[in-house]
N, C-alpha and C positions, 0 to 999 in steps of 0.2 A: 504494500500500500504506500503508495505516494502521496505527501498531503501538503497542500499549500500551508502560508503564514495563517494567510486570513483565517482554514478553516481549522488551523493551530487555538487562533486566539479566541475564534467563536465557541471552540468545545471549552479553552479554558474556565470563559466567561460564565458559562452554564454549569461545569464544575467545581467553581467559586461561589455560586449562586449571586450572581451578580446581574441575572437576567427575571430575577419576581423576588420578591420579598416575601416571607413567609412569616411563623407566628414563634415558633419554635425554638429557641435560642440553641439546646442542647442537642439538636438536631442539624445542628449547621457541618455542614463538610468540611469547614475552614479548622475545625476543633478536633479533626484527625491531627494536624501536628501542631495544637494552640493557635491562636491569636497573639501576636507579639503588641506589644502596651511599653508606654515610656509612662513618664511623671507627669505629662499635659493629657493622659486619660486618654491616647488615642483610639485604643479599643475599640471602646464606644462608637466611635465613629467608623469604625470598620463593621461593627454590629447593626449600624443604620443604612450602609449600605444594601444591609443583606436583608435587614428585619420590621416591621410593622412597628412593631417598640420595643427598641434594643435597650438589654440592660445586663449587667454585668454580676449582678449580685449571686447567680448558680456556678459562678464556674471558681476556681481556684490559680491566685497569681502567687507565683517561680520565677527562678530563673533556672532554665531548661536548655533549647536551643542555643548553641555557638553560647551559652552565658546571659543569654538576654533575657528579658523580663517577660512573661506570656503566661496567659490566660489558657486555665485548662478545665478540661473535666476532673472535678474531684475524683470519682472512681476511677479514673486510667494512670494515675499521679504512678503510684508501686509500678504497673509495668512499663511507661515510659521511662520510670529511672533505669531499670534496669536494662530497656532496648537502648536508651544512649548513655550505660557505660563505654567506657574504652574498651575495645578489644587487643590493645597492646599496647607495647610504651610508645612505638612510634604513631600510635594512631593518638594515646593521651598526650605525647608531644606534641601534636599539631594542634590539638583542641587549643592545649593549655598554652601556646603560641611560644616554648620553650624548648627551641631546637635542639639545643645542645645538654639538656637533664638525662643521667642517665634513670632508669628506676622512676620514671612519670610514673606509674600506674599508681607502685606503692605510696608514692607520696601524695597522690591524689584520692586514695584509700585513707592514709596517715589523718589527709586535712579534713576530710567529710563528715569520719570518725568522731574528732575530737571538734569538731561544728557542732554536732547533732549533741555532742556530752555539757559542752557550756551553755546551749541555749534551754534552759530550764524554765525562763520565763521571757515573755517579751521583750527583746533586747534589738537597739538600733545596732547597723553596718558599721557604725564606729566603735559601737563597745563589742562586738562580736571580733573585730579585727585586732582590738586592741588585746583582748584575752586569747583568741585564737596565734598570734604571732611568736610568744615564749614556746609555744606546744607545737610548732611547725616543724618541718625539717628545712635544713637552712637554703638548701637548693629554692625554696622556693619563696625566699622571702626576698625582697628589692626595696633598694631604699625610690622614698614619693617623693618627685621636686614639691608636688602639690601641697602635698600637709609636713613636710620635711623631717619623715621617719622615715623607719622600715618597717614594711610589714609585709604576708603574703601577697604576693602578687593579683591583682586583683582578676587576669584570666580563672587563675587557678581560684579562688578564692568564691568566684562566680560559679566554677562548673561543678565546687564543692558542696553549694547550698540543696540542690535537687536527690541527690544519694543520700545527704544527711536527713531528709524529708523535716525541710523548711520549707515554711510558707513567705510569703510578705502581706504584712498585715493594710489592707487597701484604705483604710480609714488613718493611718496614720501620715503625716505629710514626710516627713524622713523615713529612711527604707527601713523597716522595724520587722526582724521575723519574731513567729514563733512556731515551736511545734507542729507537724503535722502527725495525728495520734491513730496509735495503733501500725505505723512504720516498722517493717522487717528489717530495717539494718543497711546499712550500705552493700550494694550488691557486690556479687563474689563472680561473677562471671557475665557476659552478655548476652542476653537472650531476647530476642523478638529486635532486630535491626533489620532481618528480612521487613519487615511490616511494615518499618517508617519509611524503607526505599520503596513499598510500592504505596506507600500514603504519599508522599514524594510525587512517583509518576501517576496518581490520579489525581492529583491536584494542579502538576505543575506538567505534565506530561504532554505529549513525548519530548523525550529528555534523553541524556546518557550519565554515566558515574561521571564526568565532570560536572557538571552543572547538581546533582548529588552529596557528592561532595561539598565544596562549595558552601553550599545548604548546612550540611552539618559540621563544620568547619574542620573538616580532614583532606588528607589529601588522596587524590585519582589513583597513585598505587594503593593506599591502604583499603580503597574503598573499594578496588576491583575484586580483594579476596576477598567482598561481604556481598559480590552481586551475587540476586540469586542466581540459581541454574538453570530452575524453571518457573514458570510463574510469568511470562513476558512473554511478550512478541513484538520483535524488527519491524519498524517503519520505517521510510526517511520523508521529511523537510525539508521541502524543494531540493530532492537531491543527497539530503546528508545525514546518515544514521543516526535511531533514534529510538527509543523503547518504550512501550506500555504495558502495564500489565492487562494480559490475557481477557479477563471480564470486564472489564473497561468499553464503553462502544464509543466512538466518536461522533459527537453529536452538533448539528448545525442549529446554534441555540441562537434569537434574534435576540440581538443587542440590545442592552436599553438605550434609552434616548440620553442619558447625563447620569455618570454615577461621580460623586469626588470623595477618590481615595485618600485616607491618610499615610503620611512618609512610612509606614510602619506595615500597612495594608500585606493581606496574606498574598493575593494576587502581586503584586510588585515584590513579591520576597522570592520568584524566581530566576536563577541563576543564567538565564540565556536573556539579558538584556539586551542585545542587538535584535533578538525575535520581535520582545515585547514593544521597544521602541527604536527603530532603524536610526533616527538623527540622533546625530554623535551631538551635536548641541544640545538638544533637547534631553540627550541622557545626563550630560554634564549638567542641568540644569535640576533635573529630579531626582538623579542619585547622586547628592551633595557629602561629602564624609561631614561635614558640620553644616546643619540648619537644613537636612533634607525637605523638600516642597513633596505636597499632596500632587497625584496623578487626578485630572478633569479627563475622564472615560468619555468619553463622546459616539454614538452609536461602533463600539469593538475596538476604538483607538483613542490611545492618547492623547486627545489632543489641546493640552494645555498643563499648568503644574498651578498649584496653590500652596495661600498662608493662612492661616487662620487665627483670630484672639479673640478677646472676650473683653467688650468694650461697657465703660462703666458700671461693671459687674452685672450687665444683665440681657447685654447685645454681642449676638457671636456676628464677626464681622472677616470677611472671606475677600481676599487681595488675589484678581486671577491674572497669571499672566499665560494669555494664549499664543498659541504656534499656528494657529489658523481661526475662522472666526467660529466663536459660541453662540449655544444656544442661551434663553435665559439659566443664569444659577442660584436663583434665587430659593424656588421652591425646595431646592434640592439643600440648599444652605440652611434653608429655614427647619428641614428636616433635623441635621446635625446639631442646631440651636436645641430645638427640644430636647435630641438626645443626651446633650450638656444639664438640662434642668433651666434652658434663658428662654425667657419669653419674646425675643426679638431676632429678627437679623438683616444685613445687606450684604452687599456685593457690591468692589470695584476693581477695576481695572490696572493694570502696569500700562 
């Protein structure tokens, strides 16, 4: 099967559910491998893309994926940790961005271990680091221009919280974990990473172990010893190999008319960004390493990036800068306002 962009991004769109809105929150496709969330609450806003009235209060936030922050199903918490432990030192090396550690696994066993033994009770990222860094091993401790100590490096420190089964508690404004109860232990082996690569290719699919990879922050040799064997089938991509899983159907879902993604959005968290969006300006524009902009989806294309804030604490107020002309964004702004809890919104232009 040979499959154009377009009808790449039209199956995406509809296995993002990015093409109806439904009622459902816990039934969202996108919570196969979490929703990623910063501190401006993005979530949410990825959950009104998809939802009637999105709301964030059933799911449970981590850091999980590559260390980031994401919203999960409380009942899948136990098996994701243990489908993304490390399956070796060179694959915890690359997680934990520490080339040259010998012994990543251990030491990342060492850190998660003694996570989960000091947080007894609600405790902020600064006192968990501040107790966690005596009990470390030293390989992974670096001194911060930031706060000008040493402490565990904050990769490793990140990819520690989810094995030690820590939460982040969403009500508080500094990152404050505590417990999550009834936790088996930091896992001893890895099991179920088949799953998240084909959670992976029906979400972001068709795809390859680069782009895989990538995703879970390791690298194309480690991840080739974890492709399945079976379970898949070869497509190409105008031309360039590419995999889906087997039960998968490709589907030509009609676009919606305006969806505005946030920087964080599940659908833009795939690793073939030249697919998703061809201008190299326009990528440089939306995937920023500091102050990334919102994707403005326009019937199956990107076609514009946004800002957003919250004007006199009660007007969400949405700054577009397009690459070609919009439709209005208003209704669609106004949507994301409510999903914030403000009773107002507008829209202007760059």
């Amino acid at each position: 099967m040979d499959l154009t962009r377009q009808q790449v991004l039209l199956h995406r769109i509809h296995q993002h559910e990015l093409d109806r809105r439904t009622s459902d929150a816990t039934e969202l496709a996108v919570f196969s491998l979490g929703v990623q969330d910063n501190t401006a609450g993005a979530a949410v806003l990825s959950l009104a893309a998809r939802l009637k009235a999105p709301s964030t209060e059933d799911f449970t936030h981590t850091w999980s994926v590559r260390g980031a922050p994401h919203l999960h199903r409380a009942g899948e918490l136990k098996a994701f940790s243990r489908a993304l432990w490390p399956w070796s030192d060179a694959d915890a090396r690359a997680r934990a961005a520490r080339p040259k550690v010998d012994d990543m696994l251990a030491a990342l066993r060492h850190i998660a271990t003694a996570m989960r033994s000091i947080v007894t009770k609600p405790m902020t990222k600064g006192d968990l680091s501040k107790a966690l860094t005596p009990l470390a091993p030293q390989q992974t401790v670096e001194p911060c221009r930031g706060c000008g100590t040493d402490h565990v490096s904050d990769p490793i420190f990140r990819l520690g919280a989810l094995p030690a089964g820590l939460r982040i508690i969403p009500e508080e404004k500094t990152v404050t974990f505590e417990r999550i109860h009834g936790w088996p232990g930091v896992p001893r082996i890895t099991a179920g990473f088949d799953e998240l690569i084909h959670r992976y290719l029906t979400l972001h699919g068709p795809a390859g172990p680069s782009e895989v990879a990538s995703y879970f922050g390791t690298t194309v040799r480690e991840l080739k010893k974890r492709w399945p064997k079976e379970g898949l089938v070869e497509v190409t991509v105008d031309g360039v190999a590419a995999w889906l899983p087997e039960d998968v159907e490709i589907v030509d879902a009609e676009p919606p008319d305006v969806r505005l993604l946030p920087p964080t959005d599940p659908y833009l968290q795939a690793r073939d960004r030249d697919l998703l969006l061809p201008d190299k300006a326009a990528q440089k524009d939306i995937f920023r390493i500091l102050g990334r902009r919102g994707a403005i989806l326009v019937d199956g294309e990107i076609a514009g990036s946004w800002q957003g804030k919250v004007v006199s604490g009660k007007r969400y107020e949405v700054t577009a800068t397009p690459y070609r002309p919009l439709p209005d964004l208003l209704p669609e702004t106004e949507l994301l306002a409510q999903a914030k809890g403000l009773d107002d919104a507008s829209v202007k232009s760059n």
